[in-house]
C-alpha positions as CSV (number, residue, x, y, z in Angstrom):
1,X,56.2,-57.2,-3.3
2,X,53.3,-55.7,-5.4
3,X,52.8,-52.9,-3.0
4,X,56.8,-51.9,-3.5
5,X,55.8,-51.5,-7.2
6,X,53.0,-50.0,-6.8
7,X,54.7,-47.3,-5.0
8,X,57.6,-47.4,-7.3
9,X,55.2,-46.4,-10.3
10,X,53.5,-43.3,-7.9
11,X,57.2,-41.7,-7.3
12,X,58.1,-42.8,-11.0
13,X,55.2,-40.6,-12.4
14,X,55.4,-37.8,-9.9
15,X,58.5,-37.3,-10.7
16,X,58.0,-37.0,-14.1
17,X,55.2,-34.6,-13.7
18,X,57.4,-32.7,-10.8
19,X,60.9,-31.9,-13.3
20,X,58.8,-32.8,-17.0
21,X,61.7,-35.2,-17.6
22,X,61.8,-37.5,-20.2
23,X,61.5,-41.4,-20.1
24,X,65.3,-41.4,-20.3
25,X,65.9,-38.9,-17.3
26,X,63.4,-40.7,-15.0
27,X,65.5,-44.1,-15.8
28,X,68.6,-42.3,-14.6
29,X,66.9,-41.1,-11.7
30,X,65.8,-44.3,-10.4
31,X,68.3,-46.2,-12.1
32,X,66.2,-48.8,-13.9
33,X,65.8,-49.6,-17.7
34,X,63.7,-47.1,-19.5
35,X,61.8,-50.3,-20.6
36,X,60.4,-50.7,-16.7
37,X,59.9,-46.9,-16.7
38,X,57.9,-46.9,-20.1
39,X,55.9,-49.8,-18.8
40,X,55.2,-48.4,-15.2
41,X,53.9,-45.2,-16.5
42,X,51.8,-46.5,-18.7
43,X,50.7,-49.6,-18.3
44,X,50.9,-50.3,-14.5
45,X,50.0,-46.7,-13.5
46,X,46.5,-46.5,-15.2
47,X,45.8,-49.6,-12.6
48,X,47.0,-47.6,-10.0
49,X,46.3,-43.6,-10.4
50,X,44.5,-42.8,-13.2
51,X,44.2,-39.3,-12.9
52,X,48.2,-39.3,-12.2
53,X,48.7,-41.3,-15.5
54,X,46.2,-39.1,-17.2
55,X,48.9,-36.2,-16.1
56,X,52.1,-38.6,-17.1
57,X,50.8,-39.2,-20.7
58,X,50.4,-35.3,-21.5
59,X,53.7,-34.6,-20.4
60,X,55.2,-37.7,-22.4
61,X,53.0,-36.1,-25.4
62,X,55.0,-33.1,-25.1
63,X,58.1,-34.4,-25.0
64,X,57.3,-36.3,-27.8
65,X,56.6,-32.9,-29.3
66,X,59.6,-31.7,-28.3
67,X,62.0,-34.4,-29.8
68,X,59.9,-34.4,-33.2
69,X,60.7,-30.6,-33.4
70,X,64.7,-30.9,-32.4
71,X,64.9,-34.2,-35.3
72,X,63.3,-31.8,-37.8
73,X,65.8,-28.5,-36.6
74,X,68.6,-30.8,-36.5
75,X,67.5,-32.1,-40.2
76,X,67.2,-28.4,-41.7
77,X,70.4,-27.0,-40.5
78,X,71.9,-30.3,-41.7
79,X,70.3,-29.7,-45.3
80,X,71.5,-25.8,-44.9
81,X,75.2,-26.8,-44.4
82,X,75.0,-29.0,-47.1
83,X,73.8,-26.4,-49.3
84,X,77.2,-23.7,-48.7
């Protein structure tokens, strides 16, 4: 059983490295809670592969990034519709 999760968080973080997708997009994929993703590639992959979950965090950083930047567009055009 441990060896079946193991593996499960390899694919689980290659993928994400593979197509950048998002916590969300991986939980689709594999079609599991984004909970069990979340913890997988980050808690339970360190154990594992820690170069891989070195790679796994940057591109959850970014996406991070990403969704900070769309809530603060998303905000401004708000504010400017308001405004006319």
């Amino acid at each position: 059983m441990q060896i079946i999760k193991e593996e499960r968080c390899i694919e689980m973080g290659k993928y994400m490295l593979d197509h950048n997708a998002t916590i969300a997009q991986v939980s689709k994929y594999f079609r599991v809670p984004t909970s069990t993703v979340y913890d997988n590639v980050t808690r339970h992959l360190y154990l594992i592969d820690t170069i891989l979950a070195r790679k796994v965090e940057e591109v959850l950083a970014f996406n991070k990034q990403q969704r900070a930047k769309r809530g603060g567009n998303a905000f401004a055009k708000k504010v400017q519709e308001q405004k006319q």
